[in-house]
N, C-alpha and C positions, 0 to 999 in steps of 0.2 A: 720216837726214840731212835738214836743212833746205832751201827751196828756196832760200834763199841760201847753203848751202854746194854744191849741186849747181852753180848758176849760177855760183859763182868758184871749180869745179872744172872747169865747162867751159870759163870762159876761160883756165885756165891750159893745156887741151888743146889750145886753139883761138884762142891772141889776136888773130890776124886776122881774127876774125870779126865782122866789124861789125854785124853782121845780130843776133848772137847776146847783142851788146853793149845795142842796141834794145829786143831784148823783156824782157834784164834789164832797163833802165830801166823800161820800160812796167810788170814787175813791181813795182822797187820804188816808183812812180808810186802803183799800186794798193794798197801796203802800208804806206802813209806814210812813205816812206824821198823827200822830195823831193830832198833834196841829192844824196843816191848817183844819184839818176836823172837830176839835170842833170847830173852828173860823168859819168858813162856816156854821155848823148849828147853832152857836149861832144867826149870820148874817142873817140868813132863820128867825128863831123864830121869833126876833126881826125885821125882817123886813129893815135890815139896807145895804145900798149902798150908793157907791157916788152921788153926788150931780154932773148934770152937767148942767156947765155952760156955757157962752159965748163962741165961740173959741174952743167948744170941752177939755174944762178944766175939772176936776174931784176934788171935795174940799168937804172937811170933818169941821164941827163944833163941836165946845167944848157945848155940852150943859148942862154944870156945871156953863157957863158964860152970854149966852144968853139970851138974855129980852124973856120971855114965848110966847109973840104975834109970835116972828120971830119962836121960838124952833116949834112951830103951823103949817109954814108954809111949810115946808119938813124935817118934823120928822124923815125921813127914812137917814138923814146926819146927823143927832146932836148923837157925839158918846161920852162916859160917861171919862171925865179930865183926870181919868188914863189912859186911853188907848189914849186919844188925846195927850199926853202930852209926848210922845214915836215915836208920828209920825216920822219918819225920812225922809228926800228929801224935794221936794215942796216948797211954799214961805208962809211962814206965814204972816197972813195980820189981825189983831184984833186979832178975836175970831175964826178964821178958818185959816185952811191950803190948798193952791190949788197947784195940781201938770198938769203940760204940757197934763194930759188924765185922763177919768177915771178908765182906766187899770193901769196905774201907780199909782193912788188914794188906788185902790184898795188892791194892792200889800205891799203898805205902809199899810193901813189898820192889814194887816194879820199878816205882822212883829210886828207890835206895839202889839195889840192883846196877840202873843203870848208874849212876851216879859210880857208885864203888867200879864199875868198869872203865868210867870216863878217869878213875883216878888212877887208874894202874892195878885195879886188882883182878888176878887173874882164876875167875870160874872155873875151872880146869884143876888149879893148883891144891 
């Protein structure tokens, strides 16, 4: 096993680990992966992972669409329209996207991510 399938098997055991979230960046920092690694500590800063659900699902919300009470109640899945709206895989259902796990969640995550940077959107703003 690779150490990036190690490291996005440990964030699926542990997505609140931010610390964990860190040195995978700093990993892929060191292994030319710069995007995954600003997506990671952007992820860290912000505090954001999948959402899991029922069944060991992993699902992400638009929290550009959200009624504020729900965006309240796991802040750490409500991810900003650009970058939701790039998700790829997964079933979309409303206002959110659920995929088969939260490694798979996540994964999607990091594509979308980078993709919405590559398009002009600004993580910051």
């Amino acid at each position: 096993m690779s150490m990036l399938e190690q490291f996005l098997d440990e964030l699926a055991r542990s997505p609140d680990d931010w610390a964990l979230r860190g040195v995978f960046a700093d990993w892929c920092e060191d292994n030319r992966q710069p995007g995954l690694a600003a997506c990671l500590r952007w992820m860290a800063r912000r505090r954001k992972r999948p959402y899991q659900g029922a069944g060991g699902r992993g699902t992400w919300f638009n929290a550009d669409t959200i009624d504020p009470d729900l965006r309240s109640r796991d802040p750490e899945s409500n991810v900003p329209g650009g970058v939701f709206g790039l998700l790829e895989g997964g079933r979309a259902v409303a206002n959110h996207k659920m995929y088969p796990s939260p490694r798979d969640a996540e994964e999607a995550f990091h594509g979308a991510w980078q993709r919405a940077r590559a398009g002009g959107w600004d993580p910051d703003g």
